[in-house]
DRENDO-1510 file (C-alpha; in Angstrom, 1 decimal, always signed):
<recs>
REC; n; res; u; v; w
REC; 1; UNK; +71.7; +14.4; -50.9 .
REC; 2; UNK; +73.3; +17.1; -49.4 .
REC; 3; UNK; +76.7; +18.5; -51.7 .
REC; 4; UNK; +79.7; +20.3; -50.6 .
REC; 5; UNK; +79.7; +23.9; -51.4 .
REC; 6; UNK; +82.7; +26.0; -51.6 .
REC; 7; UNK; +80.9; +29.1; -50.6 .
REC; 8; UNK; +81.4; +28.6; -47.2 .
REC; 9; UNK; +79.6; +31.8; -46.3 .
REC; 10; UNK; +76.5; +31.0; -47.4 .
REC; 11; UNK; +73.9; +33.3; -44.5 .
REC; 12; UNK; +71.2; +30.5; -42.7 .
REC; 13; UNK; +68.5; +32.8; -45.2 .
REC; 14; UNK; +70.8; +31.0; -48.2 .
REC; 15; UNK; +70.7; +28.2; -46.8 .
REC; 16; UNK; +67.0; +28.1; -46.1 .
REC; 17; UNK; +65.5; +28.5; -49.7 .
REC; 18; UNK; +68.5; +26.1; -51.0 .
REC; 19; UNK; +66.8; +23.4; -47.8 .
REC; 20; UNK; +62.9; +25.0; -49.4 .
REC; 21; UNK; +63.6; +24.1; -52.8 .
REC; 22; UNK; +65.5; +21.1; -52.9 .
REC; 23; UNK; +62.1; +19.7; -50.9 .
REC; 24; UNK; +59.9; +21.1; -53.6 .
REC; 25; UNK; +62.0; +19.1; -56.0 .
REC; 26; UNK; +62.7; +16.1; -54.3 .
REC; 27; UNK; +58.4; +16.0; -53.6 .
REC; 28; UNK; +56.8; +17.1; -55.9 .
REC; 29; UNK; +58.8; +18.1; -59.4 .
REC; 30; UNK; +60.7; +14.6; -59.9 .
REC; 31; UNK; +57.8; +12.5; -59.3 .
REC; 32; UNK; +55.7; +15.1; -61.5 .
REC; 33; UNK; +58.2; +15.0; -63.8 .
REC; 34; UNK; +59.0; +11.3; -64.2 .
REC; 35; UNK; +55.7; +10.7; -65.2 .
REC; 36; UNK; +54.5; +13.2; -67.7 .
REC; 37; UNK; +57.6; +12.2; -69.8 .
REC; 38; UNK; +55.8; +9.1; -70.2 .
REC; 39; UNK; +52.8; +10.8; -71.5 .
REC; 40; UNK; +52.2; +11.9; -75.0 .
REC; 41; UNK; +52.7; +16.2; -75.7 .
REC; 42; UNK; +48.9; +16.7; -75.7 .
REC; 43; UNK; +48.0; +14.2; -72.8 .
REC; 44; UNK; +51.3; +16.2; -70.6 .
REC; 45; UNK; +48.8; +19.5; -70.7 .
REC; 46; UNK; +45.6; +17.9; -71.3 .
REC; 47; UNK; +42.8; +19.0; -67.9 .
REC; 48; UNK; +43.3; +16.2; -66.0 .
REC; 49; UNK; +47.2; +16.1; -66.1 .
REC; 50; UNK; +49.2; +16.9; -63.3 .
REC; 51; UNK; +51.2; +19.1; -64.6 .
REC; 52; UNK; +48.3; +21.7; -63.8 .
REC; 53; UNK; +48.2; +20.9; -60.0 .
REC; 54; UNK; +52.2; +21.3; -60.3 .
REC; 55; UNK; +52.3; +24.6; -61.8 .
REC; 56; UNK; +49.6; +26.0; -59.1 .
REC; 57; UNK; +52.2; +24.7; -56.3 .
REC; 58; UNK; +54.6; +26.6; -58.1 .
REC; 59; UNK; +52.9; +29.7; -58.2 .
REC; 60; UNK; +51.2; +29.1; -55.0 .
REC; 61; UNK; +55.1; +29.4; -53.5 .
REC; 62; UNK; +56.1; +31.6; -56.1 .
REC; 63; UNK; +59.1; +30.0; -58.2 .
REC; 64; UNK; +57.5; +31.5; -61.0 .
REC; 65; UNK; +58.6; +35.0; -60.5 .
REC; 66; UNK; +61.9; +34.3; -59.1 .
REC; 67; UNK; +63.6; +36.9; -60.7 .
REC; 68; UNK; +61.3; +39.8; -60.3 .
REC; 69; UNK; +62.2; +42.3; -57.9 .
REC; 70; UNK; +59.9; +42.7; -54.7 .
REC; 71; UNK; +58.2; +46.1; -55.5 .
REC; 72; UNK; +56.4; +44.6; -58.5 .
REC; 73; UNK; +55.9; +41.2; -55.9 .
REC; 74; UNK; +58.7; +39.2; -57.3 .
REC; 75; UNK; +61.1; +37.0; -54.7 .
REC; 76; UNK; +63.7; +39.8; -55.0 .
REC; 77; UNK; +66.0; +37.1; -54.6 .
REC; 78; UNK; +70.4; +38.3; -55.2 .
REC; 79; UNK; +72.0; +37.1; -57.7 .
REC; 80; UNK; +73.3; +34.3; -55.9 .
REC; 81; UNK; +70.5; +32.9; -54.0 .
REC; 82; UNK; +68.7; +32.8; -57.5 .
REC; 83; UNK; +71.6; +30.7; -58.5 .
REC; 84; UNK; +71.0; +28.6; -55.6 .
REC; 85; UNK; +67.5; +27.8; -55.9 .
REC; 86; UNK; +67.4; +27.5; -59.5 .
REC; 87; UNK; +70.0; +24.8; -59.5 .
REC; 88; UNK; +67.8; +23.3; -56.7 .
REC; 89; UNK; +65.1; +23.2; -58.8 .
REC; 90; UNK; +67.0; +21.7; -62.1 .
REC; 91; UNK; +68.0; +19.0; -59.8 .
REC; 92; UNK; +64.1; +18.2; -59.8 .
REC; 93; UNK; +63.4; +18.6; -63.4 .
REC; 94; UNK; +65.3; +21.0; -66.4 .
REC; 95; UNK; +62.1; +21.0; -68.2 .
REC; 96; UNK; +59.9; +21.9; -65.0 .
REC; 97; UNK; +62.2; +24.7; -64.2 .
REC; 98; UNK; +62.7; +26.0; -67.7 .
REC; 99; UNK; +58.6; +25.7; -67.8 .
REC; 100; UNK; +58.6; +28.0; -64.7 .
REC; 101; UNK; +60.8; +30.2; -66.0 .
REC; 102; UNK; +59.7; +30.6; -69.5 .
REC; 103; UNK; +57.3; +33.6; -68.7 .
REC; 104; UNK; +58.2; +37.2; -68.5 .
REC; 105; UNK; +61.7; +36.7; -67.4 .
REC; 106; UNK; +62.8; +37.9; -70.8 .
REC; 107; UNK; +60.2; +41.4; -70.1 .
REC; 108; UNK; +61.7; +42.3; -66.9 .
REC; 109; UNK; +65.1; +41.9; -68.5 .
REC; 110; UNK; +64.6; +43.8; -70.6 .
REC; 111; UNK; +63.1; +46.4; -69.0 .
REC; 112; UNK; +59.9; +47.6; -68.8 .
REC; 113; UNK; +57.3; +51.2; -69.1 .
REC; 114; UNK; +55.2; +51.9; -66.3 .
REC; 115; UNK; +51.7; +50.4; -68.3 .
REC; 116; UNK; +53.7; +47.4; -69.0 .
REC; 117; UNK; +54.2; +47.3; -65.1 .
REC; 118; UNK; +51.1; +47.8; -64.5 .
REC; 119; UNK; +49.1; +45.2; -67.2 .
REC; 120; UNK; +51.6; +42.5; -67.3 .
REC; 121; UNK; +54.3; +42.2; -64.5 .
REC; 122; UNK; +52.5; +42.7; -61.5 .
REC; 123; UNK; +49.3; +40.8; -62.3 .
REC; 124; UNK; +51.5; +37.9; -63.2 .
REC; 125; UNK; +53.5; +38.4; -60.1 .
REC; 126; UNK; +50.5; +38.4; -57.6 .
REC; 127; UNK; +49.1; +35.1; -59.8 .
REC; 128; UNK; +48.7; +31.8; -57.5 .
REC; 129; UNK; +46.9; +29.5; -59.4 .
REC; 130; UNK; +48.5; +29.5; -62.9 .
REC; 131; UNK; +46.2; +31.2; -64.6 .
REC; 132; UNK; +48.4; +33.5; -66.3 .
REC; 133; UNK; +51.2; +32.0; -68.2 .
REC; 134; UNK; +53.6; +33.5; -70.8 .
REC; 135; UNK; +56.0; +32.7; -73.4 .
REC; 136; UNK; +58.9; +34.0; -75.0 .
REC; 137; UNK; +59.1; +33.5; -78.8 .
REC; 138; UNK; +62.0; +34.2; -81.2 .
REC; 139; UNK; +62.7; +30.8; -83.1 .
REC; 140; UNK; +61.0; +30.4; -86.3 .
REC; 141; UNK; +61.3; +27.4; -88.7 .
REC; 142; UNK; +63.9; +28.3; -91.0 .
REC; 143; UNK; +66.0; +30.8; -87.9 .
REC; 144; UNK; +67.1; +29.8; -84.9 .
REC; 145; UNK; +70.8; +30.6; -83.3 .
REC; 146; UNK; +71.7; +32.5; -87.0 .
REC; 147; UNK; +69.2; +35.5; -85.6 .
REC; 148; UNK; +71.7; +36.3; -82.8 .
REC; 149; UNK; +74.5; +39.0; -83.5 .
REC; 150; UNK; +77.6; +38.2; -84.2 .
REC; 151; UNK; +76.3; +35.7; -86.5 .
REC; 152; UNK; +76.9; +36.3; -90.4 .
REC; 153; UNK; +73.1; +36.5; -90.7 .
REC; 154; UNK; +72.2; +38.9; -88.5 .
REC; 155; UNK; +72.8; +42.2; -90.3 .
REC; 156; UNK; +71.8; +40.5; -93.9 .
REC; 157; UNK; +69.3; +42.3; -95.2 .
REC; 158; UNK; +68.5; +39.5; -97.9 .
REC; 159; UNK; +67.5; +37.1; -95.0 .
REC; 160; UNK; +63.9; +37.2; -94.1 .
REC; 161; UNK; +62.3; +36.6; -91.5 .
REC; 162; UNK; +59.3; +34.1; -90.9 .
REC; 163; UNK; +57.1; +36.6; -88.6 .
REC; 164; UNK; +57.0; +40.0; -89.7 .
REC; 165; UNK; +55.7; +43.2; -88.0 .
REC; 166; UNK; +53.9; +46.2; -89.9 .
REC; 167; UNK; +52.9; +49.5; -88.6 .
REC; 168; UNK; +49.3; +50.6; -89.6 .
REC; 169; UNK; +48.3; +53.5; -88.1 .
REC; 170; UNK; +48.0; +52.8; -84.2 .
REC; 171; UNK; +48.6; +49.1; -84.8 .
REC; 172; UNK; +51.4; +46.6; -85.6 .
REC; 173; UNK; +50.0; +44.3; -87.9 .
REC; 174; UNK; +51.8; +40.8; -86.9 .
REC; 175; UNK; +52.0; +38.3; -89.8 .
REC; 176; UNK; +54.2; +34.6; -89.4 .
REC; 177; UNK; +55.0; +32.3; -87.6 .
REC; 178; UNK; +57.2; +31.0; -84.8 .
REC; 179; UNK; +58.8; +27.7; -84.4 .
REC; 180; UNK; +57.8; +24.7; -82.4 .
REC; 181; UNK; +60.5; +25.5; -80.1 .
REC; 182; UNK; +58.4; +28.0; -78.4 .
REC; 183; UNK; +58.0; +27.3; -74.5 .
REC; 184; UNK; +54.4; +27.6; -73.4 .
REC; 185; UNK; +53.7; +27.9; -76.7 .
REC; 186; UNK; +50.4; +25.9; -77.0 .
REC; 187; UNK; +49.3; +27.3; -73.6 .
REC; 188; UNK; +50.2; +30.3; -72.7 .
REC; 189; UNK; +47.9; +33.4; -73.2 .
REC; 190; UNK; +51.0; +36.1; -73.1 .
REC; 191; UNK; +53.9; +36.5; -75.4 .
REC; 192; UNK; +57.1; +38.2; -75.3 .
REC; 193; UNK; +57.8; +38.1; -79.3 .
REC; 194; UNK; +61.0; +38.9; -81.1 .
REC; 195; UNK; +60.3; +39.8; -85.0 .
REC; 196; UNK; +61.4; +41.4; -87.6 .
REC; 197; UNK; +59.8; +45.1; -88.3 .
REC; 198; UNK; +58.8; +46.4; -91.7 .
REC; 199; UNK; +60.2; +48.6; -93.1 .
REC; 200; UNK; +63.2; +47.8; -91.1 .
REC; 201; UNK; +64.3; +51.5; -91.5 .
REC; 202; UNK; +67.9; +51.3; -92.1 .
REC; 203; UNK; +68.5; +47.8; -90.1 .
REC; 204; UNK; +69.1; +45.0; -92.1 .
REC; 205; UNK; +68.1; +41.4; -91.2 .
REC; 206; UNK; +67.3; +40.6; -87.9 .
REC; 207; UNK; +68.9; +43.7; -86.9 .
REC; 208; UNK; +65.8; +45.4; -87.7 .
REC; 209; UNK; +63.6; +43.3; -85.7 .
REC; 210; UNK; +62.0; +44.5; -82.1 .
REC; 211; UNK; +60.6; +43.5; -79.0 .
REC; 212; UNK; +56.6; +43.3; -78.7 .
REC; 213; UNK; +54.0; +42.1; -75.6 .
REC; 214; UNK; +50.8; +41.0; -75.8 .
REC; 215; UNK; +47.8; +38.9; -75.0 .
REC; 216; UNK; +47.5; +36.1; -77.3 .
REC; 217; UNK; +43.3; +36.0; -77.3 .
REC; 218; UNK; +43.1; +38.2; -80.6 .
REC; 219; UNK; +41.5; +37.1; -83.6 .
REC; 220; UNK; +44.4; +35.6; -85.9 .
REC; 221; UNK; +46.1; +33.7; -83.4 .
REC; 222; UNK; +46.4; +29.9; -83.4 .
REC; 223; UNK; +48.9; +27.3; -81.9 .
REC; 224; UNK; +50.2; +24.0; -83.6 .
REC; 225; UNK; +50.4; +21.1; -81.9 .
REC; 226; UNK; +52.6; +20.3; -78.5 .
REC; 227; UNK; +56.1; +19.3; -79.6 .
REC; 228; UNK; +57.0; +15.7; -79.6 .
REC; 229; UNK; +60.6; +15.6; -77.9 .
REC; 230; UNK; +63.5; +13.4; -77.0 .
REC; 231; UNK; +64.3; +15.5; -74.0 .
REC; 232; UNK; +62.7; +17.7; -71.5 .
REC; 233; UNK; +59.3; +16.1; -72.1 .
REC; 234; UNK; +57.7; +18.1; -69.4 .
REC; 235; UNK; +58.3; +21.3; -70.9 .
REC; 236; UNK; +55.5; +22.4; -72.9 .
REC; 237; UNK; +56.8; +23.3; -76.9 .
REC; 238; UNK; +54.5; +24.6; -79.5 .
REC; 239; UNK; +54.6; +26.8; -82.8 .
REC; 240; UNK; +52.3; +30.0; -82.6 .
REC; 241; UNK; +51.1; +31.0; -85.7 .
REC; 242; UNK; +49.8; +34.5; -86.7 .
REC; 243; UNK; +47.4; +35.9; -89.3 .
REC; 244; UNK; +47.1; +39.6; -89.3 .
REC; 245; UNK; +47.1; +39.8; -85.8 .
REC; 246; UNK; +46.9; +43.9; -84.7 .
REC; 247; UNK; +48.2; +44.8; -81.4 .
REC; 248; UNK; +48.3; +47.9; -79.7 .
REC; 249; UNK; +51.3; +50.4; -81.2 .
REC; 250; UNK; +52.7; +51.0; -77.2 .
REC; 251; UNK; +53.2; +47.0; -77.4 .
REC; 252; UNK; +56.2; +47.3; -78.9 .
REC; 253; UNK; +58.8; +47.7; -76.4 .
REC; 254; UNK; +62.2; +48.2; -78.1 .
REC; 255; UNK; +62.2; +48.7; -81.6 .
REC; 256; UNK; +65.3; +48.2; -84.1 .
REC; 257; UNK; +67.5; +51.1; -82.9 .
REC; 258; UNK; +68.3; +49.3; -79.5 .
REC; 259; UNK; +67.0; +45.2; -80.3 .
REC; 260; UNK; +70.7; +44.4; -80.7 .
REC; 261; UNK; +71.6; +45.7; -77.9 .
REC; 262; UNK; +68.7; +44.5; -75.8 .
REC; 263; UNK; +69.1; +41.0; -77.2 .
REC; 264; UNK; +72.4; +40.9; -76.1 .
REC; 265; UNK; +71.4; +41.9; -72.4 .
REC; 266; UNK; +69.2; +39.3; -72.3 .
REC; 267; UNK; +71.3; +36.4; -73.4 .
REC; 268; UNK; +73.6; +37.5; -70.8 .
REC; 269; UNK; +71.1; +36.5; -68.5 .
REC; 270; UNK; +69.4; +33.7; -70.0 .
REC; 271; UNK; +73.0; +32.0; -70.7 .
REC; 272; UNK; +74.0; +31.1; -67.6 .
REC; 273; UNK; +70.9; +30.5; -66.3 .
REC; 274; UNK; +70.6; +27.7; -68.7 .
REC; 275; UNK; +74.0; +26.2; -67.5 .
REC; 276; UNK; +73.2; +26.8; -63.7 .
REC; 277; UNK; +69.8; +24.3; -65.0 .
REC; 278; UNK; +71.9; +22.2; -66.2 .
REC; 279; UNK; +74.5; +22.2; -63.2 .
REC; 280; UNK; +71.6; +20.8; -61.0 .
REC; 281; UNK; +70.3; +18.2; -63.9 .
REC; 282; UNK; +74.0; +17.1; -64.1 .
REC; 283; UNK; +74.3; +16.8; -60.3 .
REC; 284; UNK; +71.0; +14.6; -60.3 .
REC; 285; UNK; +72.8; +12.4; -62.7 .
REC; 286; UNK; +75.5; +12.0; -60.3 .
REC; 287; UNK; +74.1; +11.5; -57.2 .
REC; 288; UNK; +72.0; +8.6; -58.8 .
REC; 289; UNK; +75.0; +6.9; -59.8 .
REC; 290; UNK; +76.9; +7.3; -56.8 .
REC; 291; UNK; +73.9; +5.5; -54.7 .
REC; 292; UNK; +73.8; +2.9; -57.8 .
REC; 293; UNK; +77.7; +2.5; -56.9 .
REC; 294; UNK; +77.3; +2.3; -53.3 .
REC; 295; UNK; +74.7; -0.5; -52.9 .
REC; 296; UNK; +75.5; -2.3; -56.4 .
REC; 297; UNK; +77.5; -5.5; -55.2 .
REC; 298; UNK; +79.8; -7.2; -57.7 .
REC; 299; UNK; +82.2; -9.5; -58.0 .
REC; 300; UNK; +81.9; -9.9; -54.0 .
REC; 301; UNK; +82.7; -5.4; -53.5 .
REC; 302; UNK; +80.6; -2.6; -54.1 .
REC; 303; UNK; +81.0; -1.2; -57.3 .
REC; 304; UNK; +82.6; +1.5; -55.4 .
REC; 305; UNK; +84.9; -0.2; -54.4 .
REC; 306; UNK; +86.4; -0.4; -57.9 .
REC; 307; UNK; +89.4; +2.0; -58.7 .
REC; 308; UNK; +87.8; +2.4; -62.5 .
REC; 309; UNK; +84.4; +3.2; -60.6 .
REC; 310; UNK; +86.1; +5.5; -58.8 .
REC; 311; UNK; +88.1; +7.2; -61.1 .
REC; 312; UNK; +84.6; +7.7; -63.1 .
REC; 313; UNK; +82.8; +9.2; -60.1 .
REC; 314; UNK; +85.6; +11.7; -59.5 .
REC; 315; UNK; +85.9; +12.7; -63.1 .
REC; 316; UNK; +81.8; +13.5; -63.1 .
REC; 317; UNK; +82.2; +14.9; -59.5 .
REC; 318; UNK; +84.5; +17.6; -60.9 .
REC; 319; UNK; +82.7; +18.6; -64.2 .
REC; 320; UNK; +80.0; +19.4; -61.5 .
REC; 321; UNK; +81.8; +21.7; -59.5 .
REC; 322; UNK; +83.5; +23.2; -61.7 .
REC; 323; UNK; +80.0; +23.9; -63.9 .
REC; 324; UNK; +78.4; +25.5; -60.9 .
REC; 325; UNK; +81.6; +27.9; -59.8 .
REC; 326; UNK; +81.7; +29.4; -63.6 .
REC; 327; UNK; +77.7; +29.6; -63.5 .
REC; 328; UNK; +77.6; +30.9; -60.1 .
REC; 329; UNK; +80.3; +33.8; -61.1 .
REC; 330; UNK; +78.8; +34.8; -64.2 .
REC; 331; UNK; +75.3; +35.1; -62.2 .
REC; 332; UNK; +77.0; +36.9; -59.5 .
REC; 333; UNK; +78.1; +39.7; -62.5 .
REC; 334; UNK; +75.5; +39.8; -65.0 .
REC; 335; UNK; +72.9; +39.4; -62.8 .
REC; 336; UNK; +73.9; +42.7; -60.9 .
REC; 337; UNK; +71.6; +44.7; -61.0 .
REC; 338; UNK; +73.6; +47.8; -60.2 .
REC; 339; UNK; +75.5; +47.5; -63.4 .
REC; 340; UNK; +73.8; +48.6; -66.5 .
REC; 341; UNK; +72.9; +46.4; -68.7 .
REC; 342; UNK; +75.4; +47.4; -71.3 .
REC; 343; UNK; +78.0; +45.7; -68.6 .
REC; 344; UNK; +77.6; +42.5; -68.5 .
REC; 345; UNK; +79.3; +40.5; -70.5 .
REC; 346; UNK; +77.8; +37.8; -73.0 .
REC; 347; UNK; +81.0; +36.1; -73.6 .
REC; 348; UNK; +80.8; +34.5; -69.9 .
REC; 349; UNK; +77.7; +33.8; -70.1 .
REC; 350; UNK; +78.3; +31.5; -73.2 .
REC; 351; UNK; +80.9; +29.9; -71.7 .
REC; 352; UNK; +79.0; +29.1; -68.7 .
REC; 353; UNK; +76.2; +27.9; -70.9 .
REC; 354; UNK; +78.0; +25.5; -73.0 .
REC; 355; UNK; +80.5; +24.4; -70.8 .
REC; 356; UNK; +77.9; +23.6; -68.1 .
REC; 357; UNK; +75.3; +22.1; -70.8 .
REC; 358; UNK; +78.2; +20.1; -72.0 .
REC; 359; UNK; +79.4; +18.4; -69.1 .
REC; 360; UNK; +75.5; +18.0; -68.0 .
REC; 361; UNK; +75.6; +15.8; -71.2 .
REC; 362; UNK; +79.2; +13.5; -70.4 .
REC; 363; UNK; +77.9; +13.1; -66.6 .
REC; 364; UNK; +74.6; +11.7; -67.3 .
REC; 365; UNK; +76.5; +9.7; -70.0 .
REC; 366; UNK; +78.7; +8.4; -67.5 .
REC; 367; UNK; +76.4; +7.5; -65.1 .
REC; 368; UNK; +74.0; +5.4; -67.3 .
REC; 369; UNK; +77.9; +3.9; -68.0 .
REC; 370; UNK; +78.7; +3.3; -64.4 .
REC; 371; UNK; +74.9; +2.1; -64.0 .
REC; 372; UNK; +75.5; -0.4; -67.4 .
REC; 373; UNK; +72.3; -1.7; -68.3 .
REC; 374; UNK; +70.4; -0.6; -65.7 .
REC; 375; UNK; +71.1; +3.1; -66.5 .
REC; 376; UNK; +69.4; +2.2; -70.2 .
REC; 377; UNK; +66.2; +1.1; -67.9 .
REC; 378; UNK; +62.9; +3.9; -67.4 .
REC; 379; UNK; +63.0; +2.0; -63.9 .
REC; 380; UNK; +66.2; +4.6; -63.3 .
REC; 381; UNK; +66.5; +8.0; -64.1 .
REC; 382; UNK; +69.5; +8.6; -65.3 .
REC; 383; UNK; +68.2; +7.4; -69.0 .
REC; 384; UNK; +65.7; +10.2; -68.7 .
REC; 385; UNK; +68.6; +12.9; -67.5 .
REC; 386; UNK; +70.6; +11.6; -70.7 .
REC; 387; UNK; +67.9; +12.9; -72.6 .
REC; 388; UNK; +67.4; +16.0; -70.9 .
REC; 389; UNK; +70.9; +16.7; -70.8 .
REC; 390; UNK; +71.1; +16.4; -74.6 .
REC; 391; UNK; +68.3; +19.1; -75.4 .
REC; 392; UNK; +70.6; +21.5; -73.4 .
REC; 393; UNK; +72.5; +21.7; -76.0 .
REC; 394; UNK; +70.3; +23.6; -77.9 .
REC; 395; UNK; +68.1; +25.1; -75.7 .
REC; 396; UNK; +68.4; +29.4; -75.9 .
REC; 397; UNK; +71.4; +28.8; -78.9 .
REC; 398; UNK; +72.9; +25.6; -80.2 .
REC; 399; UNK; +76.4; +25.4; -78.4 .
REC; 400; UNK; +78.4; +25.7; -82.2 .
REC; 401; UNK; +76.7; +28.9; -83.2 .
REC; 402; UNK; +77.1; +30.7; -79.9 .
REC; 403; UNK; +80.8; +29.7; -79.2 .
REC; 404; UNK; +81.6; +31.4; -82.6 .
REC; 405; UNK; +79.8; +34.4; -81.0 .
REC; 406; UNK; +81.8; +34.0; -78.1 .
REC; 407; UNK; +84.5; +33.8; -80.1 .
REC; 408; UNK; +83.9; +36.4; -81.8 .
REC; 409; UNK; +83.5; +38.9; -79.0 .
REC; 410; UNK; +86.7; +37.5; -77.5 .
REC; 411; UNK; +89.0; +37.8; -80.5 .
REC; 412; UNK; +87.9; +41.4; -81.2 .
REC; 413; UNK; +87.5; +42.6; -77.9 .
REC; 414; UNK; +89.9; +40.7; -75.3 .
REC; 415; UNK; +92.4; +43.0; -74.1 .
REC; 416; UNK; +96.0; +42.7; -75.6 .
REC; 417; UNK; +98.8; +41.6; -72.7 .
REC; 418; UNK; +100.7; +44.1; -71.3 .
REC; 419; UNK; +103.9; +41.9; -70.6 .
REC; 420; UNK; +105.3; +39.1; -73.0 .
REC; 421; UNK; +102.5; +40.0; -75.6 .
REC; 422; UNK; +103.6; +39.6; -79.1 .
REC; 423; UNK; +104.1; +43.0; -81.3 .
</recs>
């Protein structure tokens, strides 16, 4: 189903890979998805699964490196038409998209040397058959959302972290482990990790902590089992568990002195990207319920027909549009490349995160509502976008830790009024 965008000037190239992906979607990512969430963890990325022959598709037409820039063979896709194609994509499957997208994302947002480049981005880029697949790891079992800044825990230097990094000689010596939360984490065989650094060197907490890549086929290295999840099914989850694992010393990428900073440029851009997700997950929810109304005959009318209905539809209708205009905006400024990292602004992207995760959640409520019980039926989807909709409430920072962030920023930062402002 086609919706109304605002952006009236969207150019026939926007419109094009918006028409591209919403096929891919439609085709082959709900069907895919639909049935690996009936399938067990282990069974969703066993050989024979088809979520193999949908990630070489993928690849194959590159959504996996949509937001690398075209002289390391990414999309180069603006800001917006990201926006675009990733909520096309949501609409076919959060968990597909966020599997996708899991990668090296987080690298090339971070930034990247020249050897790093080289080994990593471009090989990945130019891969079509999904043969290299990577995964971003910071959760650990007891730290989650308390190892962002602005949290109480961040700078505590009598918090410790779960996976710990020691320089020996030319070598980090990598100790821990990471949380089932992982993405990829069972399968992939490159890692973007976030740990803390000993000695920490006059960081305390997670402040001390840096930014490491790596291939994950070193002695040391083994995975727990897929994650058995109420929502995003699809998406593969795993812990990653590490046993004196020595990596190269140039692996680390940003140490203590600028993690903070570099964590913080990165949830700008993995916070609204999260709520564009779940802009086009809360759209699918939606639409399903609008065709439910439109052919669902009772009490002699189409439950469109009924003023309550219809008040419903509107009310889900709005959260929508209203999700995808903040998400949009905050894409359109953060993910300028232009501006340095150090401007873009993390309190818009948490609102656009949890107020587009939020509503993803009270319109796929609503429509398995509107749908009564055939919304609660696996013959419908809209039981499966519930579920979905409620992992997005966690997924890169549970909503009530990064709103006191958020908050945080904004009470010490927002600019005083210049007229009618109290003295």
């Amino acid at each position: 189903m086609l919706y109304f965008d605002l952006d009236m000037n969207l150019s026939e190239e926007n419109l094009a890979l918006k028409t591209a992906a919403n096929k891919f979607a439609a085709e082959v990512m709900r069907p895919v998805a639909k049935e690996l969430d009936q399938m067990s963890p282990e069974d969703v990325v066993a050989p024979e699964s088809p979520f193999w022959d949908f990630l070489r598709k993928a690849y194959k037409l590159g959504y996996h490196k949509l937001t690398f820039p075209e002289e390391v063979g990414g999309q180069g896709l603006n800001p917006l038409q990201l926006s675009i194609v990733m909520e096309e994509l949501a609409w076919g499957s959060f968990g597909l998209t966020l599997q996708l997208n899991t990668s090296f994302h987080a690298a090339a947002a971070l930034g990247s040397t020249e050897e790093h480049i080289m080994n990593f981005t471009i090989p990945y880029c130019n891969c079509t058959d999904a043969s290299i697949i990577g995964c971003w790891a910071i959760s650990e079992p007891d730290h989650g959302s308390d190892g962002m800044p602005y949290t109480p825990g961040f700078r505590d230097p009598n918090i410790k972290g779960q996976c710990t990094a020691r320089l020996d000689g030319d070598e980090y010596v990598i100790k821990g482990q990471k949380a089932a939360w992982v993405s990829s984490g069972t399968i992939a065989n490159y890692i973007l990790l976030m740990c803390q650094i000993e000695p920490s060197n006059g960081f305390p907490g997670f402040a001390g902590s840096g930014v490491f890549i790596f291939s994950l086929d070193r002695p040391g290295v083994s995975r727990g089992k897929p994650w058995n999840k109420l929502g995003a099914r699809e998406l593969n989850q795993g812990e990653i568990y590490f046993d004196d694992v020595r990596i190269p010393k140039d692996a680390l990428l940003v140490g203590p002195e600028g993690y903070e900073g570099a964590l913080i440029s990165h949830l700008c851009l993995t916070t609204p990207m999260v709520g564009t997700w779940s802009v086009g997950l809360a759209r699918a929810a939606f639409e399903e319920a609008l065709d439910f109304a439109r052919k669902r005959v009772q009490g002699g009318k189409p439950l469109v027909d009924n003023p309550n209905v219809q008040q419903k539809l509107f009310d889900m209708f709005r959260k929508v549009e209203a999700s995808r205009q903040l998400c949009r905006s905050v894409y359109l400024y953060n993910y300028n490349w232009s501006n340095p990292p150090e401007k873009r602004l993390f309190e818009y992207g948490i609102a656009a995160k949890t107020f587009a995760t939020q509503a993803a959640l009270e319109v796929t409520s609503d429509a398995i509502q509107l749908m009564g019980g055939c919304g609660l039926s696996k013959e419908y989807q809209v039981e499966k976008f519930f579920r979905d909709a409620r992992a997005t409430l966690i997924c890169d920072g549970s909503n009530d830790t990064i709103a006191v962030m958020g908050g945080h920023i904004v009470g010490h930062t927002y600019p005083r009024a210049q007229v009618g402002s109290c003295s």
